[in-house]
C-alpha positions as CSV (number, residue, x, y, z in Angstrom):
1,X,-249.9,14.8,-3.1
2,X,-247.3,14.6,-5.8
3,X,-248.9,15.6,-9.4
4,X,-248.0,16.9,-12.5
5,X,-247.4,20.4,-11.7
6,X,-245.4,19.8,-8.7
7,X,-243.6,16.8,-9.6
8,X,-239.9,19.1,-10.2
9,X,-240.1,20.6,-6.8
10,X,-241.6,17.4,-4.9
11,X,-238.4,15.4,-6.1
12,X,-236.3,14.6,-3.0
13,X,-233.1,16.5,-2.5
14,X,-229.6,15.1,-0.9
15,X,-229.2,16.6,2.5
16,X,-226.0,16.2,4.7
17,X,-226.0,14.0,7.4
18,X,-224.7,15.9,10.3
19,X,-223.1,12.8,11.8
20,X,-221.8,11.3,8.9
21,X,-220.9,14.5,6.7
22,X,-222.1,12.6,3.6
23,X,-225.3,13.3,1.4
24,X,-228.3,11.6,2.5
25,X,-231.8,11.6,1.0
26,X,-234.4,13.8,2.0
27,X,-237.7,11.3,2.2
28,X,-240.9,12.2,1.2
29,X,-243.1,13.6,3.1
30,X,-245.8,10.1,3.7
31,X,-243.6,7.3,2.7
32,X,-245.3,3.7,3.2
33,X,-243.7,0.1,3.7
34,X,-246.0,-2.5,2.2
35,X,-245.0,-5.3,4.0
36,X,-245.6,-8.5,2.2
37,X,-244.4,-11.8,3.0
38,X,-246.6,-14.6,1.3
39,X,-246.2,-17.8,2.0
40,X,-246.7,-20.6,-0.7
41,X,-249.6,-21.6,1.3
42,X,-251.7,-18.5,-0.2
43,X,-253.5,-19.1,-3.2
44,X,-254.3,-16.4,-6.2
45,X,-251.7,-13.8,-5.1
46,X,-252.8,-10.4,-6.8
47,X,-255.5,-12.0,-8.6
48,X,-257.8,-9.5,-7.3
49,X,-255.7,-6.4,-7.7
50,X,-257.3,-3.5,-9.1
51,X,-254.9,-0.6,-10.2
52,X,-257.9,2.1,-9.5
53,X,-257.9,0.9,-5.8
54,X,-254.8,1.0,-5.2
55,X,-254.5,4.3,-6.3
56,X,-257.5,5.8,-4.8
57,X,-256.1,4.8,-1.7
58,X,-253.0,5.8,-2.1
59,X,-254.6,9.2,-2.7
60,X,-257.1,8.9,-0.2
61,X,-253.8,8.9,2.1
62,X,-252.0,11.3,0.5
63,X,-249.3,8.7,0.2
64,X,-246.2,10.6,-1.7
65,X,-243.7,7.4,-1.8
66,X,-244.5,3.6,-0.9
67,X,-242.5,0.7,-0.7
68,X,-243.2,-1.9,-3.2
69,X,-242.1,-5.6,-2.4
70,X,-239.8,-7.7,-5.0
71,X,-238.7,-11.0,-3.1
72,X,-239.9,-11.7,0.4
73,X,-238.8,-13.7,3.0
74,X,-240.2,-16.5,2.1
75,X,-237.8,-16.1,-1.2
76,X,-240.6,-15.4,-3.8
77,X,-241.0,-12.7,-6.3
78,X,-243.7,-10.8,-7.5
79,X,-242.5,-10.3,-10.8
80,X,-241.6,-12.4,-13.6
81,X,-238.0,-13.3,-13.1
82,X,-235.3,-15.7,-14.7
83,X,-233.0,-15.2,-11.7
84,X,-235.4,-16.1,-8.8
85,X,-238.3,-17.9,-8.0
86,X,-241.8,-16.2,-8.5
87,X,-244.3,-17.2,-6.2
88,X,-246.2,-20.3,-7.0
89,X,-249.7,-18.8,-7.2
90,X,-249.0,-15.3,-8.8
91,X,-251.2,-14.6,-11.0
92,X,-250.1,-11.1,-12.7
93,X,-247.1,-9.2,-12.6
94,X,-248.3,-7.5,-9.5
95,X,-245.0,-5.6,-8.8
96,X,-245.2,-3.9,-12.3
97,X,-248.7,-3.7,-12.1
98,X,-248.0,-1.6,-8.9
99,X,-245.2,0.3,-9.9
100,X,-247.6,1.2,-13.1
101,X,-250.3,2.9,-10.8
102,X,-247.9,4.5,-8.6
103,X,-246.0,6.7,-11.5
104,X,-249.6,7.5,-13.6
105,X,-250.0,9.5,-10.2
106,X,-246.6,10.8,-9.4
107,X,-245.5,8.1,-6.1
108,X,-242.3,7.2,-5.7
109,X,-241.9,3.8,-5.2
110,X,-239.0,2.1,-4.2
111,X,-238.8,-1.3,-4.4
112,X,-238.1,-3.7,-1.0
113,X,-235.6,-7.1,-1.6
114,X,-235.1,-9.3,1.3
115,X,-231.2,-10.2,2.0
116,X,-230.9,-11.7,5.8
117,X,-234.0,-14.1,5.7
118,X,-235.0,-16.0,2.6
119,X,-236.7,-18.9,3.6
120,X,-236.2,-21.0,-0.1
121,X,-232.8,-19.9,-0.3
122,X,-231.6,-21.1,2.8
123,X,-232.8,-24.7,2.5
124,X,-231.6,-24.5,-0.9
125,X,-228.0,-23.3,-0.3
126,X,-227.0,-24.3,3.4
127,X,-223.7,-22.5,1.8
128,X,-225.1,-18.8,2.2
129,X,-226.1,-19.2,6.0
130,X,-224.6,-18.0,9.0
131,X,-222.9,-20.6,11.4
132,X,-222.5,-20.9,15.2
133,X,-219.6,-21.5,16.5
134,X,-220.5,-25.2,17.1
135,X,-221.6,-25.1,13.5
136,X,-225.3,-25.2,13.7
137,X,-227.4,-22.5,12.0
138,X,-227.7,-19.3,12.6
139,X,-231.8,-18.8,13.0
140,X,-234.8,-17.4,14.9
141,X,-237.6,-19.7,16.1
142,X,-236.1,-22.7,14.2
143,X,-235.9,-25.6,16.2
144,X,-233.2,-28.1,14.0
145,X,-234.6,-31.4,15.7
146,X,-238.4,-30.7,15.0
147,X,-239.9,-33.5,13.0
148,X,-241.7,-32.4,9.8
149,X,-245.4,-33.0,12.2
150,X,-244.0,-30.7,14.9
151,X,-245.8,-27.1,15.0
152,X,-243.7,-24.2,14.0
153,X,-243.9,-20.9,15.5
154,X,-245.8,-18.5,13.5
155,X,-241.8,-16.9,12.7
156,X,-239.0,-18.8,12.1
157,X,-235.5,-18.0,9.7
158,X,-232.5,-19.3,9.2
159,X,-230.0,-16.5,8.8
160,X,-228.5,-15.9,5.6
161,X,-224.9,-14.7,5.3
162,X,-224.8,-11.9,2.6
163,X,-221.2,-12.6,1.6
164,X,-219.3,-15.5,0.3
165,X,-221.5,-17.3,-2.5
166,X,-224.7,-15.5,-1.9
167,X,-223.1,-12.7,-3.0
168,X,-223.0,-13.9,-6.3
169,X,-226.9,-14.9,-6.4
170,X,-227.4,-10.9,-5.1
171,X,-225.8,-9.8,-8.1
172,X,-227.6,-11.9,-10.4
173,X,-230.7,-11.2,-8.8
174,X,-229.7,-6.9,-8.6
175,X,-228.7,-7.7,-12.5
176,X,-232.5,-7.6,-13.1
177,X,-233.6,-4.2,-11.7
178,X,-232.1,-2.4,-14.6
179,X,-234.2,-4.4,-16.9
180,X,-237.1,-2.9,-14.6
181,X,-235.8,0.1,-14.2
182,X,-235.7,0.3,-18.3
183,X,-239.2,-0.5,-18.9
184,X,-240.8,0.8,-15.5
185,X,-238.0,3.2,-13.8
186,X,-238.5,2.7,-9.9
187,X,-237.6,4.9,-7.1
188,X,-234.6,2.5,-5.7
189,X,-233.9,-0.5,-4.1
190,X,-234.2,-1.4,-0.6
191,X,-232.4,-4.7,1.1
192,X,-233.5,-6.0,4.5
193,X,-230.4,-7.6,5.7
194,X,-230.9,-8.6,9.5
């Protein structure tokens, strides 16, 4: 476990990648990926959240870096943003909450941005998704001539194109982390792009 005394020495070091011949980080010796992707169906998101949990856990697995979420798939934050959208029932800044218990005991904690699948984002700007051929979306488990009534599968995305104009909503939205970074200085920044 990463702590006070140890903190110099337990900070990851660039190795080279053999393949590659360029530096690559060494990662921590327990590294976690919370996955979290909450739909706007669920109610009183991080209401319950109790720093001193989270970090006995964390301790209790001897959990050295963990993977905090930002925006999810469904395209909600965690945080209190002006460039996206935080999720309709948050009720706390859980992200900063989280990144706040991590670093009072020493866990890195790198925060997780979706890129390929964001569920808002596609409906809102058919501009940023990926085209067939025949051009028809991109998607998994989307079924474009389902009726609103029609069951959807339990996963389904349109894929998003991260060039062209979503690039520009990436930066905006990137902008932000150095405001975080500023008050609560993270570990990095990871992108899912399918």
């Amino acid at each position: 476990m990463i702590n006070s005394s140890n903190l110099a020495e337990a900070t990851p070091q660039p190795v080279t990648d053999l393949k590659c011949n360029r530096p690559q980080l060494a990662l921590p010796s327990r590294q976690v990926h919370l996955d979290f992707h909450t739909s706007e169906h669920i109610t009183d998101i991080g209401s319950d959240f109790d720093e001193t949990q989270f970090q006995q856990a964390l301790q209790s697995a001897e959990i050295d870096s963990i993977t905090l979420f930002a925006k999810c798939h469904h395209s909600w934050s965690y945080y209190p943003t002006q460039v996206g959208r935080p999720h309709p029932h948050l009720q706390t800044d859980l992200l900063g909450r989280q990144i706040q218990a991590c670093h009072q005991m020493g866990v890195r904690c790198p925060i997780y941005m979706t890129v390929g699948w964001s569920c808002n984002d596609a409906i809102d700007h058919p501009d940023w998704c990926v085209r067939t051929e025949d051009g028809k979306f991109s998607n998994v488990n989307v079924n474009p001539d389902a009726s609103p009534e029609d069951v959807r599968p339990p996963v389904s995305w349109i894929n998003l194109w991260p060039g062209g104009a979503f690039v520009a909503w990436r930066t905006l939205h990137e902008d932000y982390f150095p405001g975080i970074r500023s008050v609560l200085p993270v570990s990095g920044l990871m992108e899912c792009n399918v």
